[in-house]
C-alpha positions, -999 to +999 in steps of 0.1 A: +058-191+125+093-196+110+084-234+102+052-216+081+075-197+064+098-221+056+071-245+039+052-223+024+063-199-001+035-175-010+033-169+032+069-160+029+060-138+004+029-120+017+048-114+050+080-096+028+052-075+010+042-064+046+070-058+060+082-035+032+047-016+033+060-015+070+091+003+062+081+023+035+058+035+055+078+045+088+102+061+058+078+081+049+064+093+082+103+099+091+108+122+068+077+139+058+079+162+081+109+175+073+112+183+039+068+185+034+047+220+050+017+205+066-011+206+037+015+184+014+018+163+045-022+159+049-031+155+011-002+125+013-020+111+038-055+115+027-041+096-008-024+069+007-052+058+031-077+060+000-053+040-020-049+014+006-084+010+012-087-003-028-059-022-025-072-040+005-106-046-015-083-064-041-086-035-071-051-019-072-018-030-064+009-005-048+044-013-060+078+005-056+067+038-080+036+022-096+001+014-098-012-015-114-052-023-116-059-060-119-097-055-115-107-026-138-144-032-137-145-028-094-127-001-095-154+016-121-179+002-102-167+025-073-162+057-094-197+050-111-209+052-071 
């Protein structure tokens, strides 16, 4: 794995995107529950996993405090239904 890494830059930087997903993540589930009541906490959740979902399917990307939507015309597929 680290010899992948080391030749290959754009595994190197798939696997940093991941792991800070990771830790955002565990952040977030940390300390949620103490400073959210529980239907904050749910509608948080319910957001995130929808958001996920798109940007697994390649129509959103999830930065530090933004959105961006590289493919417009999936995503309007998806809200057209």
């Amino acid at each position: 794995m680290l010899e992948l890494v080391a030749t290959e830059p754009s595994v190197a930087a798939r696997l940093l995107r991941t792991l800070a997903a990771t830790v955002r993540d565990l952040d977030d589930r940390l300390t949620d529950p103490t400073v959210r009541d529980v239907p904050a906490r749910v509608a948080t959740w319910l957001v995130r996993r929808a958001l996920r979902s798109f940007e697994r399917r390649g129509m959103i990307e999830i930065g530090p405090g933004e959105v961006t939507v590289p493919d417009h015309h999936a995503l309007a597929r998806v809200a057209a239904g």
